[in-house]
N, C-alpha and C positions, 0 to 999 in steps of 0.2 A: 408423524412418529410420536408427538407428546400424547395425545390422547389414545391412541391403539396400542400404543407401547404399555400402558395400564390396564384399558380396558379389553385389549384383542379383537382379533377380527376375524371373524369367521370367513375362513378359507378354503378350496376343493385343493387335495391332495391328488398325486395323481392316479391313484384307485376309486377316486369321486367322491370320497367320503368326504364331508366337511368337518372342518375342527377349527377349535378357536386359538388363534395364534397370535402371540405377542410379538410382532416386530420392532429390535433393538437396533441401537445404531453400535456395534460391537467393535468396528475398525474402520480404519483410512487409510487408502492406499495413496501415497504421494512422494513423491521427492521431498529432498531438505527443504528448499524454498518452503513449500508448500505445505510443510508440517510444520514450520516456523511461524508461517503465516495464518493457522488454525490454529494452533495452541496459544501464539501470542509471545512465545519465546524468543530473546538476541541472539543475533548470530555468531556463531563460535560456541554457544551454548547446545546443550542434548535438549532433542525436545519431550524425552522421557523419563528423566531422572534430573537430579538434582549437584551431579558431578561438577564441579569446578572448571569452566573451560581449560585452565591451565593442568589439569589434570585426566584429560580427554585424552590422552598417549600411551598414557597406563594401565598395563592390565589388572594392576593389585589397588587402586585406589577403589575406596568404599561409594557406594551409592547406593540411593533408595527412591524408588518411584516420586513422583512430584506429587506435593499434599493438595491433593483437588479440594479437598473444604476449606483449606485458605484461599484458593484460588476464586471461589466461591464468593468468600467472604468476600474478600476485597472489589469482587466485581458489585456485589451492592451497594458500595462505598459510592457509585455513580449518585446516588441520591444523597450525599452530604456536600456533594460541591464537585471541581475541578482539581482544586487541589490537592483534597482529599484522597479521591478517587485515583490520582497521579501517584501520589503519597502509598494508598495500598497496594496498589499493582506492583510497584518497585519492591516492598518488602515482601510481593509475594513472590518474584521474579520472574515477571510478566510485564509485557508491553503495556501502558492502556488502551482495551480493546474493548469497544462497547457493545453489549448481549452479543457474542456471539453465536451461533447456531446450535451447541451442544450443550449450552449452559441450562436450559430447563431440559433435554430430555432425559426421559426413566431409565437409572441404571446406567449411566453414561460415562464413562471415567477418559477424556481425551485423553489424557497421557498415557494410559493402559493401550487405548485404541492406535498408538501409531504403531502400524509394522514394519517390518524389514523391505528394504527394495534393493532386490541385487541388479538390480540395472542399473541404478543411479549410484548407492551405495558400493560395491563392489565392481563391476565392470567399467563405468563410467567416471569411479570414487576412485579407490584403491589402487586397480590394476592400469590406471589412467596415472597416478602416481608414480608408481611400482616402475614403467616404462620408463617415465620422466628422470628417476633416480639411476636408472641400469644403464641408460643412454647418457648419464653424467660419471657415470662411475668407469666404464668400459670402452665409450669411444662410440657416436653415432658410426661413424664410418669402419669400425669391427661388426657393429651388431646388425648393421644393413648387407655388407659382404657375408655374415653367416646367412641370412636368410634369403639371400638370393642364391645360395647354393643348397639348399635343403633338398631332399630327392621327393621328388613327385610322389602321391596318395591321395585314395579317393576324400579322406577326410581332411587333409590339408589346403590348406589356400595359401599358392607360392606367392609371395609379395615381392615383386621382380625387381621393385627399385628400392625395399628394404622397409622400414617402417617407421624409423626415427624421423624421416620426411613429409610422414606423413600429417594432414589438419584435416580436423573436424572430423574426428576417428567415431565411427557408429558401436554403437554395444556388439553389434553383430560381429564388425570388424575386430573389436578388443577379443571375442571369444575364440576366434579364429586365431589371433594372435596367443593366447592364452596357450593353447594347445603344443606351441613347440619353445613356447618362452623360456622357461630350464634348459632344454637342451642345450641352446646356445651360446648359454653362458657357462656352461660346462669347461673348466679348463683355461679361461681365458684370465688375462693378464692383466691385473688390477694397480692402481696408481701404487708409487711406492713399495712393491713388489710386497703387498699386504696380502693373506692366508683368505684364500675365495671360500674356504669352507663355512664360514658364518654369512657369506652373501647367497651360498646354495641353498642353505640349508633355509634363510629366512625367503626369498622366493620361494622354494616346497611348502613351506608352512603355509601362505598367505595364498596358492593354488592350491593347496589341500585343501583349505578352508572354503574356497570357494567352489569347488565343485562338490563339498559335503554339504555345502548348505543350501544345492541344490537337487539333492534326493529326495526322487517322490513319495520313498516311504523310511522312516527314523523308526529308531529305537534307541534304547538306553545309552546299547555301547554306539551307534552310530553318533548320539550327541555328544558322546565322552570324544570321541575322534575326533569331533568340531571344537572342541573345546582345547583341544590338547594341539590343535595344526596351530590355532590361533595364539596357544603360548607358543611353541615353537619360533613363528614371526618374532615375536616380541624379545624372546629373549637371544634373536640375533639382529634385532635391527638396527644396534647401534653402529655393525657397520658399514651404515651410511651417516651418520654424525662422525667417525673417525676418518671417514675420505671427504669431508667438508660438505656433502651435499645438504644434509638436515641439518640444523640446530635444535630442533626437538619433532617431537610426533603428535603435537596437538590439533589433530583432525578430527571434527566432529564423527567422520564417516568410519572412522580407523575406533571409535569409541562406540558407535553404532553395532560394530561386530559383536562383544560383549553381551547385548542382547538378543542375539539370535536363537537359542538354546531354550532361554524361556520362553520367546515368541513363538517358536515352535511347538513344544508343548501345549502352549497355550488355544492359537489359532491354527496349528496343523501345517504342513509343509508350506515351503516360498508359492511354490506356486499358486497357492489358494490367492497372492497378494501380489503378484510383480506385475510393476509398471509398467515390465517389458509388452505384456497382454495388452493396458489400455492405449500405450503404443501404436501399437499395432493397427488398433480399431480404428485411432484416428487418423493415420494415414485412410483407412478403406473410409471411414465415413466423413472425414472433413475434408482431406489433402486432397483426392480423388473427387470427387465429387465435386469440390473448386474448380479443380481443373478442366470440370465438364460443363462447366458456366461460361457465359460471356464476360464476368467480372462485375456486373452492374445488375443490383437488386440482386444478389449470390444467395441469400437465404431460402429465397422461394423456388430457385432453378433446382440449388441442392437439394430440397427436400422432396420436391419432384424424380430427383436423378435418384434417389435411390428408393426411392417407392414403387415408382417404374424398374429399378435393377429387381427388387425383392418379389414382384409380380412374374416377373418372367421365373425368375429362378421356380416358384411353386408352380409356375405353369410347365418350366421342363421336366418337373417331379414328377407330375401328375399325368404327363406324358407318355415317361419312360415308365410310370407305374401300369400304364393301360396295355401297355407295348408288352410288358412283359407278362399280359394275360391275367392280371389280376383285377375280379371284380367285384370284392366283398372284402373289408377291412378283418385280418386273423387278428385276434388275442394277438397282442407284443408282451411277452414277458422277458423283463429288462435283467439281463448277466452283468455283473458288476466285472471290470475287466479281471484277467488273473495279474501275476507277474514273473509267468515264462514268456520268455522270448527266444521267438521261432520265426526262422527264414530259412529260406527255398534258395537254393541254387539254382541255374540259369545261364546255359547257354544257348546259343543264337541256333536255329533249326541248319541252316545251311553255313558253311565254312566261312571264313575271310578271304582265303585262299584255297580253294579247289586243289592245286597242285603242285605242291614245293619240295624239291629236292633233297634229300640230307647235305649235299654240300652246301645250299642256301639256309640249311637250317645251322648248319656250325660257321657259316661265315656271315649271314646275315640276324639273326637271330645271336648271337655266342653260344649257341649250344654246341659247344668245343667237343666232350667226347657222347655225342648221341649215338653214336652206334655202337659202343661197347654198354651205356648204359642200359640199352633197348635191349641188347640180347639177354644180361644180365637178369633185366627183368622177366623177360618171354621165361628163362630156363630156372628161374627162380619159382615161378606161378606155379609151369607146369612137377616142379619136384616139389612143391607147397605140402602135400598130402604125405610125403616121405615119413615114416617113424623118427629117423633122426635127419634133423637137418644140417643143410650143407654148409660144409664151412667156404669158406671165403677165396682158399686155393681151388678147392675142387669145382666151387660153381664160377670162376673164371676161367677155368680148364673146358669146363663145357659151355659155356660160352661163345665161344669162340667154334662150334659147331653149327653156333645158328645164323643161316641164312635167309635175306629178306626177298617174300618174292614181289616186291613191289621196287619202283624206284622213286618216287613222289608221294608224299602224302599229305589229307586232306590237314588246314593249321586252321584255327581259332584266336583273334587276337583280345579275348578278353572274356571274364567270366565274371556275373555278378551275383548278387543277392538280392533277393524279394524278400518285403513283410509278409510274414503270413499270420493273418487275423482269423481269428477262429469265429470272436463272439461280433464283430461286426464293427468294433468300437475303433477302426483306423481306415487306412488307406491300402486295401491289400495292395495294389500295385506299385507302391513306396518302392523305391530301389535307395536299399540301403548301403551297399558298399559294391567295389569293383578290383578288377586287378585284371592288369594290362600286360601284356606279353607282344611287343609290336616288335617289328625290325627295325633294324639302320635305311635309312631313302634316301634319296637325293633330294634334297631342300633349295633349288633353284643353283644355284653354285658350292654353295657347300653340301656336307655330307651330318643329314641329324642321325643322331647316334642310338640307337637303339631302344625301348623303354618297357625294364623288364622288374615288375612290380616286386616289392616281398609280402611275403605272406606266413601264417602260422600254419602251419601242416600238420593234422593229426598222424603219428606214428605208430597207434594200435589199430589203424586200417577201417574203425568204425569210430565215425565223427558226433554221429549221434548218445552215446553215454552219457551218463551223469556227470563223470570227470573225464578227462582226455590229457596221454602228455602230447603234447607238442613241440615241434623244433620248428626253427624259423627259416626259412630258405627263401631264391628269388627263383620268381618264373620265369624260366627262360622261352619254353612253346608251349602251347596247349594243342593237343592233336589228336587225330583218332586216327584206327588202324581202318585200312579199306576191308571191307564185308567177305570179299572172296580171300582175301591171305588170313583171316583170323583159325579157321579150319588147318591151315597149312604151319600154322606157328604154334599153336596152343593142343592141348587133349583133348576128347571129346568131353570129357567130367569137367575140365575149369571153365568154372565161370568169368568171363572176360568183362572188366568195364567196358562202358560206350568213349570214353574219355580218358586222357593222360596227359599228365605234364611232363615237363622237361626239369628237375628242379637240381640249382646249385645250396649247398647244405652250408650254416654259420654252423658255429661251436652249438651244445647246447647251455641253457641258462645257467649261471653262476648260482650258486647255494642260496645265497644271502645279496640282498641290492647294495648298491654303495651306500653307506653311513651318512654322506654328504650331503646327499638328494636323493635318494631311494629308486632308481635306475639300476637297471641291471645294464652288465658288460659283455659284447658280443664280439664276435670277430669269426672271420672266414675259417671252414674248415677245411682243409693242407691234407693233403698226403703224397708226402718228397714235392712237395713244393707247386702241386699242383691242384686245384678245385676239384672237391669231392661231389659230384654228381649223382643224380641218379631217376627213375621212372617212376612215378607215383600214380595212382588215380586220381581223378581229378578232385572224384569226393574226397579224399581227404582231404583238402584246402578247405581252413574252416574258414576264414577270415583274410583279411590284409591287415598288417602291421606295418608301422612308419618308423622307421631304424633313423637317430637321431647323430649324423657322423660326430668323431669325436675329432675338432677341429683342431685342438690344441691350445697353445699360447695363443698364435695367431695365425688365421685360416689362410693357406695358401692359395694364393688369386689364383691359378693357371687349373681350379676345381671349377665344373662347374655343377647344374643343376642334372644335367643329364648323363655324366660323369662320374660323381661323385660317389656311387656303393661301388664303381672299379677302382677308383681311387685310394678309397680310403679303407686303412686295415682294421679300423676298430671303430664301433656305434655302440649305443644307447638306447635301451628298450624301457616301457613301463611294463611289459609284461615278464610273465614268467611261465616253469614248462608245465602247469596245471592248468587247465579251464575248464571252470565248475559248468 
């Protein structure tokens, strides 16, 4: 890199053209250690700036990039002696570190070059803290009974014995945990009977901040967001200095955050830079690969195991490229990807259930009144077309004229979602989310209780628009109507879905989220005291949502995980009734 980094090196681009390119060494991707240990910086110290350890908590303390031509300097102090050289380093405030690797390249500023790493820094830094403080503040044994009662979703992971027990937490796991951390401290009852509102609101900040500063694409105001969660934190964290957990916030990682905004800017989103990526690799290329050795002379077996792995792999390309008839290499010209996001609904070609009864479907299922909702709907479709529509007395009036001529019909216990890739750049087959609609069964001696997913449900009856409102409901069945009654129930003019749900209706969204944590508040919809129901197409379900119970002061034990949306009369959404 010292010599080509000036002189450049002519290189083929992937159009074939050659051009002469100057390769810089412009960033380092590492952990704290690891950037302490390349710049030469103490620990407790930034190894970007020049802030005061004792002032690494603060979000309004002044800082300025580390002066590289001091740093410089005093590393050629190596030729005046030991002491000297000792002597400079310290006034530049730096370890003595002799030539390290970045000191003669071109253009090279280490201090500039450290980036962000939200694996270490944030998930494994912060939110590794954040746990640590909430589990002091609130009671291991509160915060593991909420999350063993959390309701089931495709994107939750139930932690069945809680979390504050847990060791040696993976990033994967923190993220996982990340996802329902607010909720569950929602409400709950803090030492000294101290106002939870500055504990909410500093959790929101410090999860704001971490999932904006994992956006694949920033702008302006997107950095102002990042900027503005991370005061937030700050200027609620003192309470945890007033419930005695902290005595101050002097973490390097919690000072780290600070510069994310210019990092960004600078070298373009995290993900150009996270740890989490070389992670990864080396689980596939060291940890594996180990494990495919006998343990003895490992260098040479690994490097075999995966030369032989990456031979095959081009061998099954080359395969399935023959197989599919192709024998002449087309022009590839390369689509940059977009940023819509498009998925396919998906259901299973044949039933779960062939043949289930309405009274198995209100007694095992709880689809309590399907039979009035079903008709409702039939006599609804078919007067769709009416000039004026029906109101509410009239179409339960005739309702109640409609007869089924089936007695079973076919159920479905679950509908998902596919990626759909347009330009090639994913995994079409990806199953990205799901929602369950099962029965109550007999579980050996006992009896497991039913498992009837929520989801958002478009209410303008087309899911595909630009915007959509939606209301939030639980599925109770997924069903189709048998081939020969559809003729006998509907007009010849309505067009019938292939598909329906059974769905029970929450409120809809509150105006404005709560001020504390930015949640919105949901709760069951009632009328005279009883669940408002009703028949949907299936396409309208755009998605699944995870309703966060509101547990209280403190969470009644006799709730459990499969219990709990019968249970409890009020939850917790991050959404709202618009979806762009």
């Amino acid at each position: 890199l010292k010599s080509i980094g000036v002189d450049g090196l002519r290189m083929a681009s992937g159009d074939g053209a050659l051009r002469r390119c100057h390769p810089l060494f412009a960033s380092f991707v590492g952990d704290y250690p690891e950037q302490l240990l390349v710049t030469g910086i103490k620990f407790g110290e930034c190894p970007k700036c020049d802030v005061d350890a004792d002032d690494t908590g603060s979000n309004t303390a002044p800082f300025h990039l580390r002066n590289l031509t001091k740093v410089l300097d005093a590393l050629t102090a190596l030729d005046k002696g030991n002491l000297s050289f000792v002597r400079a380093c310290a006034a530049a405030g730096i370890k003595p570190i002799v030539h390290p690797f970045w000191e003669d390249l071109p253009f090279t500023n280490i201090f500039r070059a450290i980036t962000p790493d939200v694996l270490h820094q944030l998930y494994q830094g912060l939110i590794k803290h954040l746990l640590g403080w909430l589990s002091a503040a609130c009671g291991g044994a509160e915060i593991d009974a909420r999350c063993r009662r959390l309701p089931p979703n495709h994107h939750i992971h139930l932690f069945s014995k809680g979390i504050t027990c847990l060791s040696h937490i993976s990033g994967t796991e923190h993220a996982q945990i990340c996802r329902f951390l607010l909720g569950i401290v929602i409400s709950i009852r803090l030492p000294n009977n101290l106002n939870a509102g500055r504990l909410l609101r500093a959790v929101q900040g410090l999860l704001d901040f971490l999932y904006l500063a994992q956006y694949p694409c920033h702008s302006l105001e997107s950095l102002q967001l990042l900027d503005d969660a991370l005061d937030l934190f700050h200027k609620n964290k003192d309470i945890f200095i007033d419930l005695g957990i902290r005595f101050n916030f002097n973490l390097p990682k919690l000072h780290a955050a600070r510069h994310y905004s210019a990092m960004i800017m600078m070298f373009g989103t995290t993900d150009n830079y996270n740890t989490g990526y070389t992670e990864r690799l080396h689980i596939d290329f060291a940890k594996d690969a180990y494990r495919a050795t006998n343990h003895k002379d490992e260098f040479v077996q690994m490097t075999r195991w995966l030369e032989r792995k990456e031979k095959i792999m081009r061998h099954d390309k080359y395969i399935n490229w023959r197989c599919a008839g192709a024998e002449e290499t087309m022009p590839y010209h390369s689509h940059p990807p977009d940023m819509t996001f498009r998925r396919l609904q998906s259901v299973s070609k044949h039933p779960t259930a062939k043949a289930i009864s309405i009274d198995k479907l209100i007694e095992d299922y709880g689809a309590t009144y399907f039979r009035e909702a079903l008709a409702r709907y039939i006599t609804q479709l078919n007067h769709a077309s009416d000039p004026i529509p029906l109101r509410s007395q009239t179409l339960d009036v005739l309702a109640q004229d409609v007869h089924f001529p089936f007695r079973t019909l076919p159920v479905f216990h679950r509908v998902k979602w596919l990626s759909v890739d347009a330009h090639g750049h994913g995994d079409a087959t990806a199953t990205l989310d799901y929602v369950h609609a099962r029965p109550q069964c007999n579980s050996g001696s006992s009896l497991r209780p039913h498992h009837s997913d929520t989801a958002l449900v478009s209410i303008c009856g087309n899911p595909d628009v630009v915007s959509i409102e939606v209301h939030v409901g639980q599925v109770r069945v997924i069903f189709s109507l048998p081939s020969k009654s559809v003729p006998l129930l509907f007009l010849p003019t309505v067009k019938v879905p292939t598909h329906f749900a059974y769905i029970e209706w929450f409120e809809p969204f509150t105006s404005a989220p709560d001020r504390h944590h930015g949640l919105y508040k949901l709760s069951r919809s009632l009328r005279g005291g009883e669940k408002v129901a009703s028949i949907m197409p299936l396409a309208n379900i755009v998605r699944s949502v995870h309703l966060m119970p509101n547990f209280g002061a403190v969470v009644p034990r006799e709730w459990t995980s499969d219990t709990v949306l019968d249970n409890c009369n009020t939850f917790w959404s991050s959404g709202n009734s618009h979806i762009p």
